[in-house]
Each structure stands twice: as C-alpha cells, then as structure tokens.
C-alpha positions as CSV (number, residue, x, y, z in Angstrom):
1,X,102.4,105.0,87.2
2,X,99.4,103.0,87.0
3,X,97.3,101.9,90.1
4,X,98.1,98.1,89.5
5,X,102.0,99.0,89.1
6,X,104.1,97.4,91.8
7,X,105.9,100.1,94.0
8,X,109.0,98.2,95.8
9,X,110.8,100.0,99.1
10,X,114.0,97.4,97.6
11,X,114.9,94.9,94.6
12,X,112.7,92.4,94.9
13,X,113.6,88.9,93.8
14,X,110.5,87.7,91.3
15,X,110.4,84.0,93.4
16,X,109.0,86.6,96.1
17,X,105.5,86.8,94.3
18,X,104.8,83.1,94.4
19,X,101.2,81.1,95.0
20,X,102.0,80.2,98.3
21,X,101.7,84.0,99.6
22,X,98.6,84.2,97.4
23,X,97.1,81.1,98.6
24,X,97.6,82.0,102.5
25,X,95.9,85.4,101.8
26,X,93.1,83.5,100.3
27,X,92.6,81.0,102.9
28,X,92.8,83.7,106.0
29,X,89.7,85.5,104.2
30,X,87.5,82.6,104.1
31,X,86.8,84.5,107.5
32,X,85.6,87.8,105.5
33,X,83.3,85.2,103.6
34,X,82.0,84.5,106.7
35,X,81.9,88.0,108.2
36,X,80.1,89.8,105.0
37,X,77.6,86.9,104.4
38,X,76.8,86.8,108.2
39,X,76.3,90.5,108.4
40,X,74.4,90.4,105.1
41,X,71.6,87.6,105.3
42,X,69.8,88.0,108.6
43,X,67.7,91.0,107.3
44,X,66.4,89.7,105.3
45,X,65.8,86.0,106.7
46,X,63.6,86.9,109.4
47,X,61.7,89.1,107.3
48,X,60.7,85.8,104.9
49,X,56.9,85.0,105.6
50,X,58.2,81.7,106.0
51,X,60.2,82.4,109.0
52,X,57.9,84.9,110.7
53,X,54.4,82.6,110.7
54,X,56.8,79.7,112.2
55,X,57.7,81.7,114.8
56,X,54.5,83.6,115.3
57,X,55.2,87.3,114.1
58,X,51.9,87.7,112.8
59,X,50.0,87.1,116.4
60,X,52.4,89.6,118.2
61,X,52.1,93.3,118.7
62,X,53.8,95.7,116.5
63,X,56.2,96.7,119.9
64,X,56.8,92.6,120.8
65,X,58.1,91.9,117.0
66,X,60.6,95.2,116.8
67,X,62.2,94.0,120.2
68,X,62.2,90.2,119.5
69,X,63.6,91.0,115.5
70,X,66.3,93.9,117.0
71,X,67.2,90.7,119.2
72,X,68.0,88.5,117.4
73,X,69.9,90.6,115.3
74,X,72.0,92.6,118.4
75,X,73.2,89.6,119.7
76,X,75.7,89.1,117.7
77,X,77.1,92.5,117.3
78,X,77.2,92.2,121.4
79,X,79.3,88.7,121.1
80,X,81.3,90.5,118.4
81,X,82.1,93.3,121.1
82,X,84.0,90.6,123.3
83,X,85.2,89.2,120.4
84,X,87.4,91.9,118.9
85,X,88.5,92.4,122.6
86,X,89.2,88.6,123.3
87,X,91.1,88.6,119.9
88,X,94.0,90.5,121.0
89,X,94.3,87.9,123.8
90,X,94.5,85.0,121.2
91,X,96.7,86.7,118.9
92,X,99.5,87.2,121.5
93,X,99.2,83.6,123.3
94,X,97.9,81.4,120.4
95,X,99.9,83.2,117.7
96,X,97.5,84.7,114.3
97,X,97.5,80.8,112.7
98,X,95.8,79.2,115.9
99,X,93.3,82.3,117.1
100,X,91.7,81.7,113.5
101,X,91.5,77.8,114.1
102,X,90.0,77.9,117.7
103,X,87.6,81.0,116.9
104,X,86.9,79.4,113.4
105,X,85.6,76.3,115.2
106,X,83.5,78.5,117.6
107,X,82.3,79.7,114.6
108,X,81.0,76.4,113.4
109,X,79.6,75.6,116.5
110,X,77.5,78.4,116.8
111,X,76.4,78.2,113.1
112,X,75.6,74.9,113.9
113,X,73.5,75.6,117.0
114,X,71.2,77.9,115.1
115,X,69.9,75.0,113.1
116,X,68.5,73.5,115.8
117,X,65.4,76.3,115.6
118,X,61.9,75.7,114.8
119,X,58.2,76.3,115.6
120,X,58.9,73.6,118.9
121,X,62.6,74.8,120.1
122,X,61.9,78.3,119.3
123,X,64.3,80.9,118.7
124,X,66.6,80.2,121.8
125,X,68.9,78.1,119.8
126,X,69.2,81.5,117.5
127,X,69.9,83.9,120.3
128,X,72.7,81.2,121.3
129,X,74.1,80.7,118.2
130,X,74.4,84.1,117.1
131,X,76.2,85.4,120.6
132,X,78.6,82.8,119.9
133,X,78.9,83.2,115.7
134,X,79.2,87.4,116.9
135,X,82.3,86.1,119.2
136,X,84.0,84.5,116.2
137,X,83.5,86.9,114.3
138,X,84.6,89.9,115.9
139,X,87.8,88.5,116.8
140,X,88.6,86.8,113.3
141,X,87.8,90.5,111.8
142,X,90.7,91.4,113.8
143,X,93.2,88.8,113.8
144,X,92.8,88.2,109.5
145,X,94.2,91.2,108.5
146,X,97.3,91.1,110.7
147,X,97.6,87.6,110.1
148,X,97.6,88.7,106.1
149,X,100.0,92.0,106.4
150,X,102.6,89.8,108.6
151,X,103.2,87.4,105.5
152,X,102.7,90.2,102.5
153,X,106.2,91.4,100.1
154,X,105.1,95.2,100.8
155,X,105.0,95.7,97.3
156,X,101.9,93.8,97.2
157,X,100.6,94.2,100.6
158,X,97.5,96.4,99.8
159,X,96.7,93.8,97.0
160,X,97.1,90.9,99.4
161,X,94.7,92.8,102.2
162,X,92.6,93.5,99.4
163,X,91.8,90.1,99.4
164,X,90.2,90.3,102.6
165,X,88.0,92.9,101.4
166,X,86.9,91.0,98.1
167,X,86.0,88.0,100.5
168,X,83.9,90.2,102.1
169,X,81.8,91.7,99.4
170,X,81.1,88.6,98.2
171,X,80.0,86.8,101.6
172,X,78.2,90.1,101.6
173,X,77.2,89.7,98.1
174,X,75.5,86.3,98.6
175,X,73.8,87.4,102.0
176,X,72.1,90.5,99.9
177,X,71.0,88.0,97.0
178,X,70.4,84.6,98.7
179,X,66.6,85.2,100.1
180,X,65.7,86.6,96.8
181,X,66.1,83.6,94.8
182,X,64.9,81.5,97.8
183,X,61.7,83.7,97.1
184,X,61.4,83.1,93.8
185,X,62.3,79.6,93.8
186,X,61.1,78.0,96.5
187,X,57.5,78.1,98.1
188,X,57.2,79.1,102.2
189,X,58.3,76.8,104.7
190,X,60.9,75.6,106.8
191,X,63.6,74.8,104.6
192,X,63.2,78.1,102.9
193,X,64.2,79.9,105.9
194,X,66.7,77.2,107.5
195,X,69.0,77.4,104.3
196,X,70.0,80.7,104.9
197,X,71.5,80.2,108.1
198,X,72.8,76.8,106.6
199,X,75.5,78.4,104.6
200,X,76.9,80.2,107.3
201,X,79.1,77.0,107.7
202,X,80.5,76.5,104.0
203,X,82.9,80.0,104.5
204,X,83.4,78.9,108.1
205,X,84.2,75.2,107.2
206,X,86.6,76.3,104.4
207,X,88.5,78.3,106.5
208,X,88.4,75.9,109.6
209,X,89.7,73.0,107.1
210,X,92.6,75.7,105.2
211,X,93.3,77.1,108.3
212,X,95.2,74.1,109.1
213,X,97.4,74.3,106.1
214,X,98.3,77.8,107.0
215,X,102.2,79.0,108.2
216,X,102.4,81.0,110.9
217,X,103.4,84.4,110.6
218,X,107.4,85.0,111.1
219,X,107.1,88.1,112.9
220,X,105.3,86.4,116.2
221,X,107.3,83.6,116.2
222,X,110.2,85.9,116.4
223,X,108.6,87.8,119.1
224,X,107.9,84.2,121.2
225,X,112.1,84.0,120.4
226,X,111.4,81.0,118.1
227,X,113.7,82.2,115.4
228,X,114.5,79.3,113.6
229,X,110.8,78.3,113.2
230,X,110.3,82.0,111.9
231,X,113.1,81.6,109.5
232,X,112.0,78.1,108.1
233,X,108.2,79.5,107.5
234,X,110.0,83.0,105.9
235,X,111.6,80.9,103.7
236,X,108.8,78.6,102.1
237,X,106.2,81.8,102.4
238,X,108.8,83.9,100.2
239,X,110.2,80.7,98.4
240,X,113.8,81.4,98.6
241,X,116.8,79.9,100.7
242,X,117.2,81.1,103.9
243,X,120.7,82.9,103.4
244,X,119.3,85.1,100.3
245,X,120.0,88.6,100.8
246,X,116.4,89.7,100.7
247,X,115.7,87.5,103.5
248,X,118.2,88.6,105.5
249,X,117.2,91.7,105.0
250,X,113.7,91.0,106.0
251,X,114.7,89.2,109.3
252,X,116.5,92.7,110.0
253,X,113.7,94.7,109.6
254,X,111.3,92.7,111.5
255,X,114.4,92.1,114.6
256,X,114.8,96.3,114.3
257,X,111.1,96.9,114.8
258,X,111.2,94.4,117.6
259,X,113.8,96.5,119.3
260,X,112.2,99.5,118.6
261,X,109.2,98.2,120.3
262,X,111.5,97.1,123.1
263,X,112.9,100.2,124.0
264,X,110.0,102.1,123.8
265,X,107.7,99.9,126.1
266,X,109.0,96.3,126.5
267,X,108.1,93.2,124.8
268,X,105.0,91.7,126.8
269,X,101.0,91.3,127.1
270,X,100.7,94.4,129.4
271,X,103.1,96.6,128.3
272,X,100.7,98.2,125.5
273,X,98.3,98.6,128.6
274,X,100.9,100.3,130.7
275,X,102.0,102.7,127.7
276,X,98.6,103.8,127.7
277,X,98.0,104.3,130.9
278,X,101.2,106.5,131.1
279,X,100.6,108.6,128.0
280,X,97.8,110.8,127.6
281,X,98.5,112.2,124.1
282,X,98.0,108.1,123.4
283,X,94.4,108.5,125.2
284,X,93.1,110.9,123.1
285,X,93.9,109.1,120.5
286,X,92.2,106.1,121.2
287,X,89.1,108.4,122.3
288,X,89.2,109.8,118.2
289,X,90.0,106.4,117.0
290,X,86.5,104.9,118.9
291,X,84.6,107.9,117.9
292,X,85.1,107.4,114.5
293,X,82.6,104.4,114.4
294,X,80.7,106.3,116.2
295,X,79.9,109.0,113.3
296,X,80.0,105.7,110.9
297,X,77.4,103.7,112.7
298,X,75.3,107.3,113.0
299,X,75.2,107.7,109.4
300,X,72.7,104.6,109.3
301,X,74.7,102.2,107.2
302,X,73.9,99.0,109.4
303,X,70.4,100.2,110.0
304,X,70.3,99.7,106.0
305,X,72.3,96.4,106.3
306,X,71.0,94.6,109.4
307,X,67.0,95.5,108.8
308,X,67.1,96.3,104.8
309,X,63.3,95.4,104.2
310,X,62.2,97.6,107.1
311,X,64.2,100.5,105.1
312,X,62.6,99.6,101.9
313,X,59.1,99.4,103.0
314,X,59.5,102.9,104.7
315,X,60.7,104.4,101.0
316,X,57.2,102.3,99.5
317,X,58.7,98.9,98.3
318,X,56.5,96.4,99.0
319,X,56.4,92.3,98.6
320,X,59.6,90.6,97.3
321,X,61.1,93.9,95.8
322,X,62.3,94.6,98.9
323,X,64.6,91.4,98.2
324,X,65.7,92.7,95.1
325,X,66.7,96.3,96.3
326,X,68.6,95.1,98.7
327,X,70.6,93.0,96.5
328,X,71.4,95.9,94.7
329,X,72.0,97.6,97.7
330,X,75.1,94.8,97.8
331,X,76.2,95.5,94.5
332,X,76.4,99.3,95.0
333,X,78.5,98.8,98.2
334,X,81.0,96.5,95.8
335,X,81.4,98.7,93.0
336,X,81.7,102.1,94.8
337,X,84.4,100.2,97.4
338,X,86.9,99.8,94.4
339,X,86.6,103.0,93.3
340,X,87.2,104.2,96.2
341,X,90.6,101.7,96.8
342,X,92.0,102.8,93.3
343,X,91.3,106.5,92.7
344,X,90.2,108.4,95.9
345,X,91.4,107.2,99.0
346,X,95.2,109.0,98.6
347,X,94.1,111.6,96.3
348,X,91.3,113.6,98.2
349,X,92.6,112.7,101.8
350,X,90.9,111.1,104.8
351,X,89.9,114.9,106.0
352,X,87.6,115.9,102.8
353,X,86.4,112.1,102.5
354,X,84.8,112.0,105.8
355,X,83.2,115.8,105.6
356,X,82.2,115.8,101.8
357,X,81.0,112.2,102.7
358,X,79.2,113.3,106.2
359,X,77.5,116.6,103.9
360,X,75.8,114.4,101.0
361,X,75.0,111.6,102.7
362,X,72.9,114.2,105.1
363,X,70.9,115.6,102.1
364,X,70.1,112.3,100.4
365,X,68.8,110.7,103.2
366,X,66.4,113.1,104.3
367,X,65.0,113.3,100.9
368,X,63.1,110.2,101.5
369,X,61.7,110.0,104.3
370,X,58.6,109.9,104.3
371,X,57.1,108.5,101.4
372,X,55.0,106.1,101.3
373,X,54.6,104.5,98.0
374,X,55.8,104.5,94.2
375,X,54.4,107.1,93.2
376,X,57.0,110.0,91.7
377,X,58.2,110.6,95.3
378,X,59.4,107.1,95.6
379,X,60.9,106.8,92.9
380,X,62.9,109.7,93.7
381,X,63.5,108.5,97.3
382,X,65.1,105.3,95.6
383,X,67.5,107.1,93.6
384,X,68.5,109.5,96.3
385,X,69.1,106.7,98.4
386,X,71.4,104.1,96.2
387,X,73.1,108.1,96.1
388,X,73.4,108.0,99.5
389,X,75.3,105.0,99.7
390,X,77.4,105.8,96.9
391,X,78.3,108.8,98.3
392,X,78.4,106.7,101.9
393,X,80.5,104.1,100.8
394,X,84.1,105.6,100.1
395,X,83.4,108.1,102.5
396,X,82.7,107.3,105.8
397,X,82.1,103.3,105.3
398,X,84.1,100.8,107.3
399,X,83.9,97.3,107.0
400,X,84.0,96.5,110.7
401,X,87.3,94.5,111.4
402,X,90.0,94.7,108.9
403,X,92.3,96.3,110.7
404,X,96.0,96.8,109.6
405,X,98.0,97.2,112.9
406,X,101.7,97.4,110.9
407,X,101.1,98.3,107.2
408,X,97.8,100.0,107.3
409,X,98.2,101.3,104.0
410,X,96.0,98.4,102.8
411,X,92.4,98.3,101.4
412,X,90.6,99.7,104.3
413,X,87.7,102.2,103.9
414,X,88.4,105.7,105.3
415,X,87.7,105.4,109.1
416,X,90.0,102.2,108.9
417,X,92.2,103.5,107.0
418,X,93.0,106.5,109.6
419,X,92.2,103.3,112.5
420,X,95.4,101.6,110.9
421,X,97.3,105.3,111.1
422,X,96.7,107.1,114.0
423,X,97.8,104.9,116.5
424,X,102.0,104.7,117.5
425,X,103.9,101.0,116.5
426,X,104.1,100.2,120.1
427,X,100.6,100.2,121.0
428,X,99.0,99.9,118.0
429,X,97.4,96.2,118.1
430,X,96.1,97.1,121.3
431,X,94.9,100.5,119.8
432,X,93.3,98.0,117.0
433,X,91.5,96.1,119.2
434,X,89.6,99.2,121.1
435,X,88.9,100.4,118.2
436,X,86.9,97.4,116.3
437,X,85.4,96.9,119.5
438,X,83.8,100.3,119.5
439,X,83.2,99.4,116.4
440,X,80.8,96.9,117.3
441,X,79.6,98.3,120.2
442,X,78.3,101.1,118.2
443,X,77.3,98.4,115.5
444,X,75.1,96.9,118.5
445,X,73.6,100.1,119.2
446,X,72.2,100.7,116.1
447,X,70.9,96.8,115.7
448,X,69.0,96.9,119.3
449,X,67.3,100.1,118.5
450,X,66.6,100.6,114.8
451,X,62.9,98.8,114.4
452,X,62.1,101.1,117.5
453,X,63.1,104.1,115.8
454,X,61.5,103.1,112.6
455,X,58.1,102.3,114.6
456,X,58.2,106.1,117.1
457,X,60.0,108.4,114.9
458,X,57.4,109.8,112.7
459,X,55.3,108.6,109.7
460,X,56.8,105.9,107.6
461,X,59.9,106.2,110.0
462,X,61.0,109.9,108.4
463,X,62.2,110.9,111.8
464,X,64.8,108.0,111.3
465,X,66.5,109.7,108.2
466,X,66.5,113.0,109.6
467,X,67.7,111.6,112.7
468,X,71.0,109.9,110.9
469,X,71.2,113.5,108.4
470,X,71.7,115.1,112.0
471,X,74.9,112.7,113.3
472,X,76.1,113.1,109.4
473,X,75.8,117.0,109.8
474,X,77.7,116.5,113.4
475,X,80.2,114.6,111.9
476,X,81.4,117.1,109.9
477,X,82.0,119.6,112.6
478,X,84.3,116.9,114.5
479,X,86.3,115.9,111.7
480,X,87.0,119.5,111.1
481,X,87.9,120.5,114.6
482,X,89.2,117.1,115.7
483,X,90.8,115.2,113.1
484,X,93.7,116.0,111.3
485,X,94.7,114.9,107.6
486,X,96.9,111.8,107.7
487,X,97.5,111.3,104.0
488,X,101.1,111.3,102.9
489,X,102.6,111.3,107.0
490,X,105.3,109.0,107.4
491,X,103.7,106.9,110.5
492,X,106.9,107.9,112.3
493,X,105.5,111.3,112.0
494,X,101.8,110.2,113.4
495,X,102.7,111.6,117.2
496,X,104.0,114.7,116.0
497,X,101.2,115.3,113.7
498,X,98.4,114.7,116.8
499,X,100.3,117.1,119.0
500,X,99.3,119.9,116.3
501,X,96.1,122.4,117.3
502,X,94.2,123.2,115.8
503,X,94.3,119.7,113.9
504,X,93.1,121.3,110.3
505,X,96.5,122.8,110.2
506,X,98.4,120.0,111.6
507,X,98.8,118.1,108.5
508,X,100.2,121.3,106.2
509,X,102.9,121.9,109.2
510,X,104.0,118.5,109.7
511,X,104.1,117.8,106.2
512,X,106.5,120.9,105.5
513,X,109.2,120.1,108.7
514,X,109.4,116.8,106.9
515,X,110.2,118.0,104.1
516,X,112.5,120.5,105.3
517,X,114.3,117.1,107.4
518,X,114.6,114.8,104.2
519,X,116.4,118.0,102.1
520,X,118.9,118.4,105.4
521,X,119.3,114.2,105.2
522,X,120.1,114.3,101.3
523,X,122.4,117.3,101.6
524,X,124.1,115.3,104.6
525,X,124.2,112.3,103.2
526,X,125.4,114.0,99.8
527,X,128.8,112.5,98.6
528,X,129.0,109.3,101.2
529,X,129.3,105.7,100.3
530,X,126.8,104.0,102.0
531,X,125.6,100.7,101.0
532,X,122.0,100.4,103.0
533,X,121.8,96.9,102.1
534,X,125.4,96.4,104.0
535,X,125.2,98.3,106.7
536,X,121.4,95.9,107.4
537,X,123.5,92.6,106.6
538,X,126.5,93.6,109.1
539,X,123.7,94.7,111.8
540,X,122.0,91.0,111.9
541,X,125.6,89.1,111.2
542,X,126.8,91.5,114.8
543,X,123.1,90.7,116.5
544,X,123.7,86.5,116.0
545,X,127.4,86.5,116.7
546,X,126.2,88.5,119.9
547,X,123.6,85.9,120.6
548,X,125.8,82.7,120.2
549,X,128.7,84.3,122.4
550,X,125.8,85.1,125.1
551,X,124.4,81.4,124.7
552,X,128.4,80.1,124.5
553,X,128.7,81.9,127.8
554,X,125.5,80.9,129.4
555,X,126.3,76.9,128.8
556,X,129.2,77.7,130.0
C-alpha cells in the first residue's frame, strides 16, 4: 500500500471527498500562514540595519540591545501562553468557527498596531502589538486543528491536517526569505523594515474574510444539543442527503463518543478540570505531556528560529549571508518535515525518534561552536549544523499548536504526535491546551534569554551549543525511563499502556494483551451474523424515537 493510498475504517461514498471539505481545510490554515510567517520574520527584521539605526541599536550597550531585541521577540511567545489557555475557553463557548473569527480579528488588530512604530513612537506600539498578535496566535494554533479533524472523512484526515502544516511551512517559508530579497532589493530605510511586519495581515486578513464562509463543526453543535444545525452542516460538508447511510452512521459515532464522554465525566466546561483533579494517573500525564516541550525548546530550535542571524554570526557568517542561511535554514525544516510525515513517523516509533533525535543533534551542535570565521572550521560548522536540523526536524521538532485532540493520527511532528496520544478522550482538549501552553511557555524562555546566553556563555557563544548538546543528552535519558512507545496502541489502550513500569517495556506488553483480546473477539465472534452497519442504524433510530417520546411527554 502506498503512502498516498486511502485507508477507509467503512465504504466510503466518493461524493464524501468533495471541494467543500478541502476548501474548509484550506481556509482554517490561513492561521498556520499566519503562525509560521510570524514566528519566522522577526529574526531577522530587527537585525536589518535599517531597523536597528532607526531605533538606535548602534548607540546602546551590547547588554541594553540583547534585553531590548529578546523583548521584543518574548512578548509574543508570553501572549501566546494565554492564548493557547484562553483558547479552550473559546472553543467550548464560541464553538471552533467563531474562536478563529474573534481571535483572527485580534490578530489584525495587533498586526495593525505594530505599524504605528518609528524613530518618534518608538517601539511601544511593537511590544503591544506583538503581546496581542502572540494571543491570537497561540489560541488559533490550538483551535485550527480541531476545527480541521472535526470536519475530515478519516480516510483523509491526516491529509486534511496536513494542510495545516503546509500552511505553516510556507508562512514560515516567506518569513525565512522575505528580508533577504528586501536586502537585495531595496536600499535602508523605513519601508524596508515596515514591510515585513506589513504582511503579517495578508494570511490574517484571508482567514478573517474565509473564516466567515466557514461551517461549523457538527460535533459541537451536537454537544450545545443543536442537532438539526449539526445535521444540516454534516450534510453540505460531506455533500450527501441527510438520510444516507454513511451519515447516519457518522451522527452515531459522534452521539456514542458523546455518551462515552458522558458517562465517564459529564458533558460540561469543568468537568475535564474535575477529572483531573480526581485522577492522578491523568496528572502525570499532563506532567510528561508539558515536559516534552520542554526537551524540544532545550534542543535550541527557536533560538535558531527567533534570533537566526545571531546564530549565524557565531558559526562566522557575516553581512547579508546571514539572510540567505537562514532561508535555507526554512527550506531544510520543509523538506525534512515530509519525510518525516511519509516514511518515519509509524515506522521507527515516537521512542527511537526522540532518543536517536536527542543523540545527533547533541554531537552536531557542539561541533560548531566556537568558530569564528570561514575558514575550514566554518565551513564545517555550517554543514554540521543544516545536519543538526535535519536530524532535529523529524525528531524532536514540534510546530507549536497543531494539536489533534480526537484523531491525532494527523501530521504532527513527534512530540505532537505523542501530545495528540497520550492523553484519555475525556480530557483530552483540556490535556491539549496545557500542553501548547507549556509549549510556549518554554518557547518564551528560550526567546527572553537567548541573546544573553549568546553574549556570557563563552567565545563566539560556544557555551550556547554545548549548553543545548547537554538538555539533548538529558533528553535521552527521560524518554528512556519515562516515556513509553505509543506507535500502533489503539488510544483505548493509552491508560493501560501509562500504568506499565518501567515504561520501555510498556509498549511490547500492551501491545501483546491486545493481541491476545482481538484473537479471543474473532474466535467469539466466529460464525455470528452481525451486520455492524445495522446494529449502528437501529442504535440512533432507538436514541431519536427515545428523544421524541421524552419531548412528546415533556409538552405534555
């Protein structure tokens, strides 16, 4: 079976595959646009000569620049912080289609405010925009994914989120590249800079003005008990009638989770909250699920992203090249991500990923850390790092939000990927959201204290490298000890599976007592005419007959 074959849990009418699923998809990751070219371009914007004499870099000390450039960066990781936290909020008042409407216009707004910087205003009006950009976007990381996996066929789910992630490599893309041809287009001043931060608002526009055409998601309207809205957008997202078996199957599945969820810790805002509280086999796994970004953010990634030319310089680029490695830097990142979709993720495991990962990308780094110029050593210390991040990227790269909370099985990178399996159904948005907001928390970290680190920690910064080789070396010995192997678990197994010490072995015995239950099932089930497909369709026909005789009785 090829990687582009479609793998269906049921026949699948063709009408099921339509634009309008497509389109939707699209639209929703306008936001990843936004994300990737916002976490992409600031690097190397305020590292333009044009931007630094307006604002006065060159009169300041070495100390006063690094805090007043890790400022202006951290900002908006902190407003991301709240804003993958505020996002569960939104999602489960507003519904997915109106949280990426409100926070897309935030969005806009705080693009907008950011113009309004110059050698007069100063760089207030960037410290405010970027808090509230960094809100935005934290909380649309987290709402497009769901908002995409709620309206995907699940044969092409993974396709659909992957989406998402091609939006972001190419907002990304376009961050890495723009300043470069700015630099060799267009000669020092004001407008050189301002344009950068000007195309913030074309992704955030296009999603603010789609965003509008969207559908909600059937699966929260159901859960706000507006069935007959859920069934009418079902129905024009899958572009069949709304008595065609396949939907009626679909409306069974999504009621049967529903009760699931019910009977396990109600249907409400606090409830997740509650569960947690109650459970503290659930704790711990929140605790591994936050400290996975903590081993990603230590690996240096966003030191790389965020501060690029600082990076460069320290390896002996110098002058514009430092523009042109880092657009490279972009299209490494790209490439290496789908290889990683198509041919690792489910073959070598989340387990090896992260420890091969966390091993090489500890030798490469250190490789080149203190040189100083191109001269043979540089050279080298460019090659080992575009290794590093090759190496980095399907390992233990995340791409900050894209979270998955009910068919995780999408294109996420590793620590995402285990994000979207580790947590139980009935907490798991909640799980999401703690998760992406250590995310950025970490993400924050990193941003405030980088320049510092590059400025104190040895010549040329080489103290930096060895310093990120050290958490990548760490890393290893938690995965090991810590996290078990998820591929191939059934995420009905997930609680059984984290209940396993030591968790290396976890993973072998859980996927063996599964095996051993589906043999007993089939030998069970061996010889008895079931129809599947029945048995749903007579479930949901018995659930609405029950629900007009209860609404018979209360009018009565």
């Amino acid at each position: 079976m090829g990687v582009l074959s479609l793998v269906e849990d049921r026949p699948t009418p063709k009408a099921v595959y339509n634009w309008r699923v497509w389109a939707c998809a699209g639209v929703a990751s306008f936001a990843s646009c936004m994300i990737g070219y916002d976490s992409a371009f600031i690097g190397t914007t305020i590292a333009l000569d044009s931007f630094q004499d307006e604002f006065g870099f060159p009169q300041m000390s070495e100390s006063e620049a690094n805090l007043i450039t890790s400022n202006i960066v951290s900002v908006y990781q902190a407003g991301a912080f709240f804003g993958a936290l505020f996002a569960y909020v939104s999602a489960h008042w507003l519904g997915r289609k109106w949280s990426l409407i409100a926070w897309s216009v935030l969005f806009q707004l705080g693009a907008g405010i950011m113009l309004a910087s110059n050698e007069n205003r100063g760089l207030g009006p960037i410290y405010a925009g970027r808090v509230i950009a960094g809100l935005a976007v934290g909380a649309t990381s987290n709402i497009t994914p769901i908002y995409i996996s709620e309206i995907s066929p699940p044969a092409v789910r993974g396709r659909l989120v992957g989406v998402y992630e091609v939006g972001w490599q190419v907002g990304g893309l376009i961050g890495f590249w723009i300043n470069y041809g700015l630099v060799q287009t267009m000669p020092p001043s004001h407008k050189q800079w301002i344009i950068p931060f000007a195309v913030q608002l074309i992704p955030g526009g296009l999603l603010l003005i789609g965003a509008f055409w969207l559908r909600e998601t059937p699966r929260w309207l159901m859960q706000k008990n507006r069935r007959e809205e859920a069934l009418k957008n079902l129905s024009w997202i899958r572009n069949l009638p709304q008595d065609h078996i396949y939907m009626v199957e679909e409306i069974s599945y999504i009621d049967g989770s529903l009760e699931e969820q019910a009977a396990a810790i109600g249907i409400g805002f606090w409830k997740p909250f509650k569960a947690v509280a109650n459970n503290r086999l659930v704790q711990w796994r929140f605790i591994l699920g936050s400290m996975l970004f903590l081993w990603q953010n230590g690996s240096g990634i966003n030191a790389i992203n965020y501060y690029s030319p600082t990076v460069f310089r320290s390896l002996g680029v110098d002058g514009d090249t430092t523009f042109l490695m880092t657009g490279i830097f972009g299209v490494v990142k790209t490439v290496i991500t789908f290889g990683w979709l198509f041919f690792l993720i489910d073959n070598l495991g989340r387990r090896k990923l992260l420890m091969i990962g966390g091993y090489l990308n500890a030798n490469p780094v250190t490789d080149g850390g203190s040189v100083n110029n191109l001269s043979g050593g540089g050279i080298a210390a460019i090659f080992f790092f575009y290794l590093w991040t090759a190496f980095y990227i399907p390992s233990w790269n995340g791409t900050s939000s894209y979270l998955i909370p009910y068919y995780p099985r999408a294109l996420l990178t590793t620590p995402n990927e285990l994000r979207g399996e580790m947590f139980p159904q009935s907490v798991r948005a909640l799980g999401q959201a703690i998760a992406a907001a250590s995310n950025w928390f970490w993400n924050f970290i990193i941003a405030r204290f980088t320049p510092q680190m590059f400025s104190n920690m040895g010549p040329s910064g080489c103290g930096v490298y060895y310093f990120f080789a050290s958490m990548m070396i760490l890393s290893i010995v938690w995965v090991w000890f810590l996290m078990p192997e998820t591929k191939g678990i059934p995420l009905e197994s997930m609680d059984r599976l984290f209940q396993v010490r030591p968790a290396r072995k976890a993973h072998k015995q859980i996927h063996a007592e599964d095996e051993i239950r589906e043999q007993e099932f089939r030998h069970d089930a061996e010889g008895a005419e079931l129809s599947v497909a029945k048995g749903k369709l007579d479930h949901f026909e018995q659930r609405s007959a029950s629900e007009q005789a209860s609404d018979s009785g209360n009018q009565a």
